[in-house]
C-alpha positions as CSV (number, residue, x, y, z in Angstrom):
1,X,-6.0,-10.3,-2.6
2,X,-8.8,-10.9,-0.2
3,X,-7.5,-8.6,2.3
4,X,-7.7,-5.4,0.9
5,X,-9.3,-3.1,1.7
6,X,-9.7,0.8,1.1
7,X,-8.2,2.9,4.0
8,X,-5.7,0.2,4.9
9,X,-2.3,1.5,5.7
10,X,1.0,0.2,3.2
11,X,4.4,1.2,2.0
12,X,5.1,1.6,-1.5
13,X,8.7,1.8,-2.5
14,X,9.1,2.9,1.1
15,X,6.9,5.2,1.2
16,X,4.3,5.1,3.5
17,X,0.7,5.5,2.2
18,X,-3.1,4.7,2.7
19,X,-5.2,2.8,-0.2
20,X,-7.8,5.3,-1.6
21,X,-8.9,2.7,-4.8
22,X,-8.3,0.8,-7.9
23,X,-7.0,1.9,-11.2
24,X,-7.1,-0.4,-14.0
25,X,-5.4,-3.3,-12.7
26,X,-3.2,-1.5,-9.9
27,X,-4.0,0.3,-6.9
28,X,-4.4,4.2,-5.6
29,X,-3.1,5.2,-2.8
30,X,-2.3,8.9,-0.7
31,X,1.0,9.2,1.2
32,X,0.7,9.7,4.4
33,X,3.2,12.7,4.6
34,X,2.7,14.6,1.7
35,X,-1.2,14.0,0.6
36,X,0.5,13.5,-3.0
37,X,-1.7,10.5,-5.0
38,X,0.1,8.1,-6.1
39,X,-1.0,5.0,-8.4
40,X,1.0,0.8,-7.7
41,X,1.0,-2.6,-9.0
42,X,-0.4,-4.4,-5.8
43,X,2.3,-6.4,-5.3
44,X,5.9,-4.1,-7.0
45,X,7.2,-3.2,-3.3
46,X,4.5,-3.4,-1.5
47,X,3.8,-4.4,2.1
48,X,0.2,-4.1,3.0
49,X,-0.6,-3.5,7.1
50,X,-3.4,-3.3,9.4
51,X,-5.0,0.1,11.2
52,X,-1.7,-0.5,14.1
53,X,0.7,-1.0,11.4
54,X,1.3,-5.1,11.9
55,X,1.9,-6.0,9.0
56,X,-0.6,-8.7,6.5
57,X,1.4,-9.3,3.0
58,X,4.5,-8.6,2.2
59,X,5.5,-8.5,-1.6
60,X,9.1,-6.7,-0.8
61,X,12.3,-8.3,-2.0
62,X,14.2,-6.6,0.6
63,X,11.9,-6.9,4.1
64,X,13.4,-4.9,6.7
């Protein structure tokens, strides 16, 4: 995933979150609302966007 990158803004199971780092082989993230942590397989639900929200990847099985 060459496009990562910490700070970048996704969703994860719809929620929206930002990445904070790596654990094992998934991801760490903070939701944006709450400022709960949170810890995803990089591509279970996951759509990955830019600073403006446009989005990069998309790993969803339902994309709306």
């Amino acid at each position: 995933m060459d496009f990562l990158e910490i700070g970048m803004n996704v969703l994860v199971n719809k929620n929206a979150a930002r990445v904070t780092g790596v654990s094992g082989s998934g991801l760490k993230a903070t939701l944006i609302n709450s400022k709960k942590s949170i810890s995803f397989h990089p591509t279970w639900e996951t759509a990955y966007y830019d600073s403006n929200w446009n989005i990069i990847a998309d790993y969803r099985k339902n994309k709306r």
